[in-house]
C-alpha positions in Angstrom: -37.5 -27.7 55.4 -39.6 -27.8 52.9 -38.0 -24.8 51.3 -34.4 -26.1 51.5 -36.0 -29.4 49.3 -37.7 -27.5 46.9 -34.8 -25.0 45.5 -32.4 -28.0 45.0 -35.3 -29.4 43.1 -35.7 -26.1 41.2 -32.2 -25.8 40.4 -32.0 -29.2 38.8 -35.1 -28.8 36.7 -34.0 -25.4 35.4 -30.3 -27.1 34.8 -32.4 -30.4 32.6 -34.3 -28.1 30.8 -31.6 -25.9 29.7 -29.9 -29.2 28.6 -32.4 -30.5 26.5 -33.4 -27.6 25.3 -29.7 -27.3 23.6 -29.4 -30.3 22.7 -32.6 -30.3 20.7 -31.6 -27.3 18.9 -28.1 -28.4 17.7 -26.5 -24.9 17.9 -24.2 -23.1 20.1 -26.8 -20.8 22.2 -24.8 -18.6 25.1 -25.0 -19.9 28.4 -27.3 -17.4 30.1 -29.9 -17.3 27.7 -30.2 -20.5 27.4 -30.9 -20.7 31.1 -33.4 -18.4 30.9 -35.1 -20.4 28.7 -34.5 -22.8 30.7 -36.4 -20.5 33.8 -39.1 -20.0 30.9 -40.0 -23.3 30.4 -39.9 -24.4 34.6 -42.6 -21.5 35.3 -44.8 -22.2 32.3 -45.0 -25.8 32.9 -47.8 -25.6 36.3 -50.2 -23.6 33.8 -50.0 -25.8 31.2 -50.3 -28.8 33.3 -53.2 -26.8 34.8 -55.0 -26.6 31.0 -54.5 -30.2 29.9 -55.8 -32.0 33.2 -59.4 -32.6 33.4 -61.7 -30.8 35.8 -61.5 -33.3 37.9 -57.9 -34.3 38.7 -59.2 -37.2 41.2 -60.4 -39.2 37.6 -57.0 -39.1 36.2 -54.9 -42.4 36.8 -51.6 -42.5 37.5 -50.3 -43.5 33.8 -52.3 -40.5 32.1 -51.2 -38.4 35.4 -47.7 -39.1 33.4 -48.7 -38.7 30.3 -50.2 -35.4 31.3 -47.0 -34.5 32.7 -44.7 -35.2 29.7 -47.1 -33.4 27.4 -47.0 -30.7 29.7 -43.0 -30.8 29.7 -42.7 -31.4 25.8 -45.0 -27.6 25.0 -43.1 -25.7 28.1 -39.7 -26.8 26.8 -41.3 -26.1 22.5 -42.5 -22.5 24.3 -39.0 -22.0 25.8 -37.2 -22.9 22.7 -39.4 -20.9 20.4 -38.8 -17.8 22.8 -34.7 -18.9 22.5 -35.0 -18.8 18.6 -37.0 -15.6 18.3 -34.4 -14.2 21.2 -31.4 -15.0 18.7 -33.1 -13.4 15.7 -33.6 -10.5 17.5 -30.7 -10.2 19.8 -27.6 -13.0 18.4 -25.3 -14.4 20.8 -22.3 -12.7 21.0 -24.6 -9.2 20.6 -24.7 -7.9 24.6 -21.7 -8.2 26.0 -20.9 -10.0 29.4 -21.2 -7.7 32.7 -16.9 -7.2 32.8 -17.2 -6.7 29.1 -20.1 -4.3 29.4 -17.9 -2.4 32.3 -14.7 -2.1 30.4 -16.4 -1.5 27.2 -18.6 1.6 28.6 -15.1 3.1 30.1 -13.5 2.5 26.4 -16.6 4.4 25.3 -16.4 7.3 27.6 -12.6 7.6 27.1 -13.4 7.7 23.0 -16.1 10.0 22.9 -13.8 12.5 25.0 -11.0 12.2 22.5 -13.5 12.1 19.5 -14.9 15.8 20.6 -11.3 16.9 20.9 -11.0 15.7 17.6 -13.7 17.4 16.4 -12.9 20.2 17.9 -10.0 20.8 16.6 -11.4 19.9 12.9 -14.2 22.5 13.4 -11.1 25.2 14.6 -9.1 24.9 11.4 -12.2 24.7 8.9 -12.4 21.0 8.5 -15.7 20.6 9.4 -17.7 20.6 6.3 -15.2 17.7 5.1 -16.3 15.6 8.1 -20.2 15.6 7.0 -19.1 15.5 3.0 -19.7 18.4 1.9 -17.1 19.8 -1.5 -14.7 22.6 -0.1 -16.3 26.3 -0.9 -15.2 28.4 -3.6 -13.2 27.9 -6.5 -10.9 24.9 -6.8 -7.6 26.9 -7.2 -4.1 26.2 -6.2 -4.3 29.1 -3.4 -7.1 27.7 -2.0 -5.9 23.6 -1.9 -2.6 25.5 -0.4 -4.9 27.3 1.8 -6.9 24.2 3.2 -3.4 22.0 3.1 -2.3 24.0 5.8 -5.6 23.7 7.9 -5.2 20.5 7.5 -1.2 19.5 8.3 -1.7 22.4 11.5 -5.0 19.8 12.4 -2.7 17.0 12.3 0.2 18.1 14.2 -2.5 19.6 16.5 -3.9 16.1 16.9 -1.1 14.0 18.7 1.5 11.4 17.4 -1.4 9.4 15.5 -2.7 12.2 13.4 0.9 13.5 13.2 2.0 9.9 11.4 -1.1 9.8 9.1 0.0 13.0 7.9 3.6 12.0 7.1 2.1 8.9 5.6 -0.8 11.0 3.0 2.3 12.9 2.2 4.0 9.7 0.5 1.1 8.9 -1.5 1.5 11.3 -4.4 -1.0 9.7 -6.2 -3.8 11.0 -3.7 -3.0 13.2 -2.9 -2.4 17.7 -4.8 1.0 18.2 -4.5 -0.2 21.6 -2.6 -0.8 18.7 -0.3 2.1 16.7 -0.2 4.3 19.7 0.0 2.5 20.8 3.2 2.6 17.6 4.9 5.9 16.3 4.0 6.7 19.3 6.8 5.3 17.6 9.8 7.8 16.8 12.1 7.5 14.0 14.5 8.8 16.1 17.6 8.2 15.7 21.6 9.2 16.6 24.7 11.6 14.4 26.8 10.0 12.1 29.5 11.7 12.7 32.7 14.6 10.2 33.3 13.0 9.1 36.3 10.4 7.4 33.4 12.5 6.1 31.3 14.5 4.5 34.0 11.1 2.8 35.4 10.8 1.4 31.9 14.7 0.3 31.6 14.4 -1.2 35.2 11.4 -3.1 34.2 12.7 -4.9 31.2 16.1 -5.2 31.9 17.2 -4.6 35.5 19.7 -2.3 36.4 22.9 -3.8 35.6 23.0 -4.0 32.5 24.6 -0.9 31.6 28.0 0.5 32.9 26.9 4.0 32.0 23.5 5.9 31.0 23.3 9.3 30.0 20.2 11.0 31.4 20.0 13.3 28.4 18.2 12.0 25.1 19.8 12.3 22.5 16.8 13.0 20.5 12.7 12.6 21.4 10.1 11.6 19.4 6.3 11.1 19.9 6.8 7.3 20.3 9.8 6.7 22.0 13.4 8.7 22.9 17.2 7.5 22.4 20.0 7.7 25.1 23.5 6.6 24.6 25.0 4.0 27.1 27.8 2.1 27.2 28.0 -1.4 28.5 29.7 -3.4 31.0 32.8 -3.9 28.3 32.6 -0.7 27.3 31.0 -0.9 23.8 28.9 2.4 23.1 25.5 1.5 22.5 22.2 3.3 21.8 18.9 2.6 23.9 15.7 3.3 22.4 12.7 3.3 24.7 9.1 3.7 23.9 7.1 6.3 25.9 5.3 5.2 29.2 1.7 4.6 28.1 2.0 5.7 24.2 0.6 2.1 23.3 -2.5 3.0 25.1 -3.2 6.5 23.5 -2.1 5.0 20.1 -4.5 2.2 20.3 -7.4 4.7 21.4 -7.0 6.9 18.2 -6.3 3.8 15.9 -9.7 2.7 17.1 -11.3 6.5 16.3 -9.6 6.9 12.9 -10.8 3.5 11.7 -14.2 4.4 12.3 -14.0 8.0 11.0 -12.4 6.5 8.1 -15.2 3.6 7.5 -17.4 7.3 7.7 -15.7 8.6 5.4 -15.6 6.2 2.8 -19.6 5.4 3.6 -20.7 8.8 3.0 -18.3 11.0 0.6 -17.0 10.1 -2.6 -13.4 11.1 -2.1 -13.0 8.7 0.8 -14.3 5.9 -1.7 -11.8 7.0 -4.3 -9.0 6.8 -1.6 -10.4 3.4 -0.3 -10.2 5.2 3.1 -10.8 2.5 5.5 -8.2 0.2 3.5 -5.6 3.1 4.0 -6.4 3.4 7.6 -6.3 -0.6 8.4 -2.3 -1.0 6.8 -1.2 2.2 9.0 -2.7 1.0 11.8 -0.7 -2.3 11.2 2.3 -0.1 10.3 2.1 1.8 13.9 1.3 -1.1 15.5 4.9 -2.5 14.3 6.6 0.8 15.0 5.4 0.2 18.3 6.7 -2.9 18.9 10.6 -2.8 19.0 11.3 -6.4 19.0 10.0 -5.8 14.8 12.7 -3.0 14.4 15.3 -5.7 16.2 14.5 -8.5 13.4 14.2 -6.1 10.9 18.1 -4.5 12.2 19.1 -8.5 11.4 17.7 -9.0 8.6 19.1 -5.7 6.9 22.0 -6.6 8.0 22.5 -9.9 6.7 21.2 -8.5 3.9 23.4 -5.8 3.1 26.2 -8.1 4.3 25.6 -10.1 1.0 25.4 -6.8 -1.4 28.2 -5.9 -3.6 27.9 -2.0 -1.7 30.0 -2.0 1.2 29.4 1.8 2.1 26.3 1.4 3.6 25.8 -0.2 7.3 22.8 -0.4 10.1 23.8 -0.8 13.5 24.2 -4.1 14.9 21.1 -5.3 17.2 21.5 -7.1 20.7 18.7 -9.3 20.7 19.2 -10.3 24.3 18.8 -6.9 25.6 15.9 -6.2 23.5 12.6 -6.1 23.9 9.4 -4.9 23.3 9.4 -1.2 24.8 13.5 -1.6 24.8 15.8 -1.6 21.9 19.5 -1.5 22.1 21.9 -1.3 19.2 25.7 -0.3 18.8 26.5 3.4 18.2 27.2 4.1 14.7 29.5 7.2 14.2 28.8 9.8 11.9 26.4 12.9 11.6 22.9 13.2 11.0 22.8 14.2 7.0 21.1 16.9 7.7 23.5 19.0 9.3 26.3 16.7 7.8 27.1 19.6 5.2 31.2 20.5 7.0 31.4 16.8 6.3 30.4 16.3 2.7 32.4 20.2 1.8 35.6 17.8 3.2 35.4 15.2 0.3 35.9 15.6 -3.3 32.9 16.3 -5.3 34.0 12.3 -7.3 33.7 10.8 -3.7 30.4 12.4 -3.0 28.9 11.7 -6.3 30.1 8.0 -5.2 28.5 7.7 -2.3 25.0 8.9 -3.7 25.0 6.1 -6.2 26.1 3.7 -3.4 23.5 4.6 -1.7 20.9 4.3 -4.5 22.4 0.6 -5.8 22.0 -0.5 -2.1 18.6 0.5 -2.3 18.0 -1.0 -5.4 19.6 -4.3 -4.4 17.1 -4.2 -1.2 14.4 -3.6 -3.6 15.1 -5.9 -6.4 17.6 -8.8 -4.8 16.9 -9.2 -1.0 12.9 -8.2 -0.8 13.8 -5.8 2.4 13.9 -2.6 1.9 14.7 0.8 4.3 11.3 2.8 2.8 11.9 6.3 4.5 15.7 7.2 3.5 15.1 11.1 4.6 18.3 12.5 5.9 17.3 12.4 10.1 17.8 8.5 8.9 21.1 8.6 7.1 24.3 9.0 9.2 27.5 10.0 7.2 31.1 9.5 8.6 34.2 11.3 7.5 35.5 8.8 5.3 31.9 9.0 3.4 30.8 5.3 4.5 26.5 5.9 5.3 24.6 4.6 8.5 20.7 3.6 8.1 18.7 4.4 10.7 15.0 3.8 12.1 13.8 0.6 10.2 11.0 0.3 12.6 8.8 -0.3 9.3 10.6 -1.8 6.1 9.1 -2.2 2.9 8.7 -6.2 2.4 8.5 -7.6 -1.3 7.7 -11.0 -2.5 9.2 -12.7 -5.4 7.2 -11.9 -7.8 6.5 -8.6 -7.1 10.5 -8.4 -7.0 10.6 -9.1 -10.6 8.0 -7.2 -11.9 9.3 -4.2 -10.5 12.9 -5.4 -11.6 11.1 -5.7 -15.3 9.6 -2.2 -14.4 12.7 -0.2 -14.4 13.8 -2.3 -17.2 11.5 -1.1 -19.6 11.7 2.6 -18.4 15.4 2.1 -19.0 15.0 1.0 -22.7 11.7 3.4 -22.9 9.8 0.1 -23.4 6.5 1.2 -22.9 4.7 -2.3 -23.9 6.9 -3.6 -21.5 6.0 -1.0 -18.7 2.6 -1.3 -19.3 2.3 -5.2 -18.7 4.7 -5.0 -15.7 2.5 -2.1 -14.4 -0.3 -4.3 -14.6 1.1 -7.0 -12.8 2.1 -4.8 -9.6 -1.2 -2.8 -9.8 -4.9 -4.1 -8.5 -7.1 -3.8 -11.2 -10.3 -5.5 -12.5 -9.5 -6.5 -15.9 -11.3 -3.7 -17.7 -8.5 -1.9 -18.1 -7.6 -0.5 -22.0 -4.0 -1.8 -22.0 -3.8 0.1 -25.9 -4.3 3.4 -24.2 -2.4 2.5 -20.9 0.8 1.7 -22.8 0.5 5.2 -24.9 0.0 7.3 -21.9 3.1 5.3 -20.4 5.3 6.1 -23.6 4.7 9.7 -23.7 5.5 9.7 -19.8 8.8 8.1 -21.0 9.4 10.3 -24.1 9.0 13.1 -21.4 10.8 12.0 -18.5 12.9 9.0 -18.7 14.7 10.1 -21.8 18.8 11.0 -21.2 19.4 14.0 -19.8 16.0 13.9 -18.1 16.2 14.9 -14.2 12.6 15.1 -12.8 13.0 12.3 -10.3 9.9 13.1 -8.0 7.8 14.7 -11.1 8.2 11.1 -12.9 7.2 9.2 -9.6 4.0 11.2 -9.3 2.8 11.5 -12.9 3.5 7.7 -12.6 1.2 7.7 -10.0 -1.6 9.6 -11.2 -1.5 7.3 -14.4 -1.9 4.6 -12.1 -5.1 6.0 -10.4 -6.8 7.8 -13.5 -6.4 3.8 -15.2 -8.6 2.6 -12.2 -5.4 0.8 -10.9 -5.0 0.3 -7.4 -1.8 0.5 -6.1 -0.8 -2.3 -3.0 0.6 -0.9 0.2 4.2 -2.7 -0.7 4.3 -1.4 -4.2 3.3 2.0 -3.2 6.2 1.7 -0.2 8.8 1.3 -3.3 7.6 4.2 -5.2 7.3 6.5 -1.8 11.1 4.9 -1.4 12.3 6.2 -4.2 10.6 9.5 -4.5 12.0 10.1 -0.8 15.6 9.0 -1.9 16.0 11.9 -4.9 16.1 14.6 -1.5 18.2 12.8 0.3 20.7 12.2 -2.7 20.5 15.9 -3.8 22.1 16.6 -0.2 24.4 14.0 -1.0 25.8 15.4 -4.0 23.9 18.2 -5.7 22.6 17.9 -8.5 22.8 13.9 -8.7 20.7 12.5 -11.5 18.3 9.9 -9.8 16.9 8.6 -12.6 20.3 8.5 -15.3 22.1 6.5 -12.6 19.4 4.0 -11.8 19.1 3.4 -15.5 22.7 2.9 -15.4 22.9 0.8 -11.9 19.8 -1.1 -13.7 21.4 -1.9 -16.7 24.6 -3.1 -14.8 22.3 -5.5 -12.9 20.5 -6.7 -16.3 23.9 -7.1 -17.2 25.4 -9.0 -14.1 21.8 -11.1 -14.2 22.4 -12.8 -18.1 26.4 -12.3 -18.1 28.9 -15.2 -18.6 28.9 -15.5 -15.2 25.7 -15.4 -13.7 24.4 -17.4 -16.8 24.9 -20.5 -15.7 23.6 -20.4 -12.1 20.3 -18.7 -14.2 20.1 -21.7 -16.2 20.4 -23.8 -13.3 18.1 -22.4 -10.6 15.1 -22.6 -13.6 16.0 -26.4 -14.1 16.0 -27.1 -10.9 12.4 -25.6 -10.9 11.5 -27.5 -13.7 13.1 -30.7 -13.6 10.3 -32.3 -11.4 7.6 -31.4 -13.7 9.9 -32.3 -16.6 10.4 -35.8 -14.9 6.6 -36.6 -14.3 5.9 -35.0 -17.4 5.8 -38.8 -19.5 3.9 -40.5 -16.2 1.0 -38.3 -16.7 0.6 -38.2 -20.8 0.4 -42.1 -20.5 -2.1 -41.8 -18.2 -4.2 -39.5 -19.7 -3.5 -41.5 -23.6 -5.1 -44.5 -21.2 -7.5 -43.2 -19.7 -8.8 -41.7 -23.2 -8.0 -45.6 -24.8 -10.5 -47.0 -22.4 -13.2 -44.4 -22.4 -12.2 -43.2 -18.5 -11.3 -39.8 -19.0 -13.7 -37.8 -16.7 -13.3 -34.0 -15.8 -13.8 -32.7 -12.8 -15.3 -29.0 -12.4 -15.3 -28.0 -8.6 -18.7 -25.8 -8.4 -18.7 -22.5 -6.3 -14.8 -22.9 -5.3 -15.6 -19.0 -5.4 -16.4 -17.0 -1.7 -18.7 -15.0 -3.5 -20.4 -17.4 -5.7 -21.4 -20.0 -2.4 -22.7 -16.6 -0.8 -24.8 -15.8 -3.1 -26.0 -19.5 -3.4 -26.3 -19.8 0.4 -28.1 -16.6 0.5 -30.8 -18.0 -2.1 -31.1 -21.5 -0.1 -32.1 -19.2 3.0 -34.5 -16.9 1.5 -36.3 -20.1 -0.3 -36.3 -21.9 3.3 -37.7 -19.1 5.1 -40.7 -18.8 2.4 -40.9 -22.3 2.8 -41.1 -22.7 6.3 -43.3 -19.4 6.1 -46.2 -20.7 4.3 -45.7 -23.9 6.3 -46.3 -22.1 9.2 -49.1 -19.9 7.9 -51.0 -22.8 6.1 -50.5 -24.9 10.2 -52.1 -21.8 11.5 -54.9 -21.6 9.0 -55.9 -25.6 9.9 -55.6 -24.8 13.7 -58.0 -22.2 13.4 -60.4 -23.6 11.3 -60.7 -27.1 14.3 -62.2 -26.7 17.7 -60.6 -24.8 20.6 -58.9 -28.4 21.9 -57.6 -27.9 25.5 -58.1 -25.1 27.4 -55.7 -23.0 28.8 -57.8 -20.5 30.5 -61.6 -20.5 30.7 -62.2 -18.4 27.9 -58.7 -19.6 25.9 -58.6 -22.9 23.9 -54.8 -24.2 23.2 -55.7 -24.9 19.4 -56.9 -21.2 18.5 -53.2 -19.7 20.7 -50.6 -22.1 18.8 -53.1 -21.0 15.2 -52.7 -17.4 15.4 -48.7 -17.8 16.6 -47.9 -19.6 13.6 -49.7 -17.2 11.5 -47.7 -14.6 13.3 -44.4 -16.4 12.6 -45.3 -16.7 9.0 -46.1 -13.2 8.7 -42.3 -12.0 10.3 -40.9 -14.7 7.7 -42.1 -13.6 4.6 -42.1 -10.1 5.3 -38.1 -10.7 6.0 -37.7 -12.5 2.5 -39.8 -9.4 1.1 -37.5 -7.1 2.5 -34.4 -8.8 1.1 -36.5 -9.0 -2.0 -37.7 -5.3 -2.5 -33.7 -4.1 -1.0 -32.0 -5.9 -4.0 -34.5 -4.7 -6.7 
């Protein structure tokens, strides 16, 4: 019985103490430490009660029997909370995880370190390895051997799974990283598969859609990829449509080698000087975004809209996406009408059928669309190779796959409109400052210099009669990096846009000048932009911008000529409105705190030890002495840590 009383009692001390002992220190503490402070301080509180009553408990009265009790209470819950602060130095909340946490986390650790060995594996198999620890490739740096190590590393890649195989078709858009031994390697990776088994596929349609929602399914993809495979359908009406559904359990594998190629690229960038150049961890984070929305098919449906809409509005007719049905989409389902036509690439019986005018016509309808995208709209198809181009018979283009669109804001809209300006007029002032806008840079950048290396680029490639579409892009791109300029994933998508197109338009119509007709399609649109007739709605749309400024404009010059009148002008300078500048402040405060409360400590210890024993806690033990030398023991741990920081900086 006596039992039965006691544990309730227990409980309820150990609950009170764990109250108080977070309410006295004012900050969130996780629940189960805090109780087992809580546990601390309810076990500790008999001894110390033991120390601080006389030898004879039968002289104490009832009012210092209380006393004794509450001072007894007071140092069990100060020991507790002591150990609670010293526990969250040591080990933060939020550090362990929780058991279910700790469970699933160990299997997401086992299941990583497999695939990281594979990985490894397959590095060490194609002579990757020594790149992996940071080590400089062997032997001379020649153009055999970058070819020789750029196939090592696209066979790696393609060895590696749809994750690897994507980073690898995204390295070989980035001509300004990259050797073009490199690019010309990887641009070969194909993003292939083999078919799921319909009985799959049909799990997944069933699943998101039910099974009456199609009139008609044909079992037989009409082409695989890594991430999903498309089979044509026809609905209940009769309309021929396209289904696109993502692979059972890619998401999962995806996620699991996002999570390993962040961390070897935060490795990477730590510990060899190439992966700092590439900003390798920043690269990784925007394609893991860009998979992520690849994976995610309701992103291609409103991305299917919004080109559409958009290309609805452009003066280019001849180019079309197919039309989205948002009710029967989802995210592992897409379905979209049929376009006809034939892939470009094996669209060459169609193209030999029209005249070489009508070809040469639709190559620059496809470029001004792209332009428009670029420069009007904001929206833009970035990966125009041919497996995303359809072509009909009467020459009228189909876009495919906008999974992942280039996305532009206004003002990087007009600085790449003022961009191609200048290379049109071989304005290389003008270049120069719209290159600086687009690019990341740090203001130390010789503008003089910049604009001269810009004006022989345009002397050598922009001048008439100029055709070295992709050779401009890159040495545009490696004048970009040499400068220190960083170029932003959406800026870098329009360059890898363009650079894609000039392929793709040579299939159109051989021998098509990309850059002469975007000089010409960009001085039309200069044109169309300050004509007669657009002149007006310019003037407009900036009045409207500047009207309300305009209008309170008088209001606020009289009220600054008053305030100046009647000696009330004041100015108001916000202090550390900077991230950086109130972490560096913040960072003093706590360094000059925890000297402060060091020496505190230390001086409290020095006093205690220098007074007589007080209380006793054991027999040979006095209370005075134990709480002297653990102060000197906190000041010690507290100005060693402000030493450290101290010593680390210099």
């Amino acid at each position: 019985m006596q039992v039965l009383l006691f544990i309730p009692f227990l409980i309820l001390t150990v609950l009170l103490f764990a109250a108080v002992i977070r309410r006295l220190l004012g900050v969130p503490v996780g629940p189960g430490r805090t109780l087992l402070a809580a546990i601390l301080a309810t076990v500790v509180i008999s001894p110390i009660l033991a120390a601080l009553a006389p030898p004879d408990p039968t002289d104490v009265s009832t009012g210092q029997a209380i006393l004794l009790m509450l001072a007894a209470v007071c140092v069990s819950a100060l020991l507790a909370m002591a150990a609670l602060v010293v526990l969250e130095v040591l080990l933060p909340t939020g550090t362990l995880p929780g058991p279910a946490e700790a469970w699933r986390g160990t299997r997401r650790r086992i299941a990583r370190t497999r695939r990281y060995s594979t990985i490894v594996r397959i590095a060490l198999r194609h002579g990757l390895g020594r790149f992996l620890r940071g080590r400089p490739p062997a032997g001379p740096d020649s153009a055999a051997a970058r070819r020789r190590l750029a196939r090592s590393l696209r066979a790696a890649l393609d060895e590696g799974g749809v994750t690897f195989v994507k980073v690898g078709q995204l390295l070989s858009t980035r001509r300004d990283l990259l050797p073009a031994e490199f690019i010309e390697e990887l641009t070969a990776l194909q993003d292939r598969a083999a078919p799921v088994p319909w009985p799959q596929i049909a799990a997944v349609l069933d699943a998101e859609l039910g099974d009456r929602v199609f009139a008609e399914i044909d079992p037989e993809p009409l082409a695989a990829a890594s991430v999903a495979q498309v089979h044509a359908a026809r609905l209940p009406d009769g309309t021929p449509v396209v289904v696109k559904v993502r692979r059972p359990g890619i998401a999962t594998v995806v996620e699991r080698d996002l999570d390993i190629l962040l961390r070897l690229a935060t490795t990477l960038e730590a510990r060899t000087a190439w992966g700092r150049s590439f900003g390798a961890r920043r690269l990784a984070l925007g394609f893991a975004e860009a998979l992520r929305e690849e994976l995610d098919f309701t992103v291609e449906r409103d991305n299917l809209q919004t080109m559409a809409a958009a290309l609805a509005t452009s003066p280019e007719r001849g180019v079309r996406v197919p039309f989205a049905y948002g009710e029967l989409s989802s995210e592992r389902v897409l379905v979209m009408g049929r376009l006809p036509g034939t892939p470009l690439g094996a669209a060459e019986p169609v193209l030999a059928g029209l005249a070489d005018d009508r070809r040469h016509a639709v190559a620059a309808a496809l470029l001004d669309s792209l332009l428009d995208q670029v420069l009007v709209h904001g929206v833009f198809h970035a990966d125009l190779h041919p497996g995303n181009l359809l072509v009909d018979t009467d020459g009228s283009l189909g876009m495919l796959d906008l999974g992942s669109v280039g996305r532009l804001d206004g003002v990087t809209r007009a600085a790449v409109g003022r961009l191609l300006a200048a290379v049109g007029r071989g304005d290389a002032v003008g270049a120069s400052d719209a290159l600086l806008d687009l690019a990341d840079h740090g203001g130390d950048v010789d503008e003089r210099d910049l604009q001269r290396e810009l004006g022989v680029l345009l002397v050598r490639y922009a001048a008439p009669g100029s055709s070295a579409g992709v050779a401009a892009v890159t040495a545009l791109l490696r004048t970009v990096a040499a400068y220190g300029l960083g170029v932003p994933a959406a800026v870098a998508a329009v360059f890898r846009a363009f650079a894609t197109l000039e392929g793709t338009l040579g299939l159109l119509r051989p021998g098509f000048d990309l850059l002469g007709a975007a000089r010409e399609a960009g001085g039309r649109r200069l044109a169309e932009t300050f004509g007669p007739r657009q002149l007006p709605r310019t003037l407009e749309q900036e009045l409207v911008t500047l009207l309300p400024m305009l209008r309170n404009l008088p209001r606020r010059i009289d009220r600054i000529g008053d305030a100046v009148e009647n000696g009330r002008l004041r100015l108001n300078i916000r202090l550390f409105s900077d991230e950086q500048d109130r972490r560096v402040v913040t960072g003093l405060v706590h360094q000059v705190l925890l000297t402060v409360i060091g020496a505190t400590a230390g001086v409290m210890g020095i006093l205690l030890l220098g007074t007589a024993d007080g209380p006793r806690v054991s027999a040979g033990v006095g209370l005075f002495p134990l709480l002297g030398y653990g102060l000197l023991i906190v000041s010690v741990v507290l100005v060693l840590r402000v030493l450290v920081v101290i010593l680390k900086r210099d």
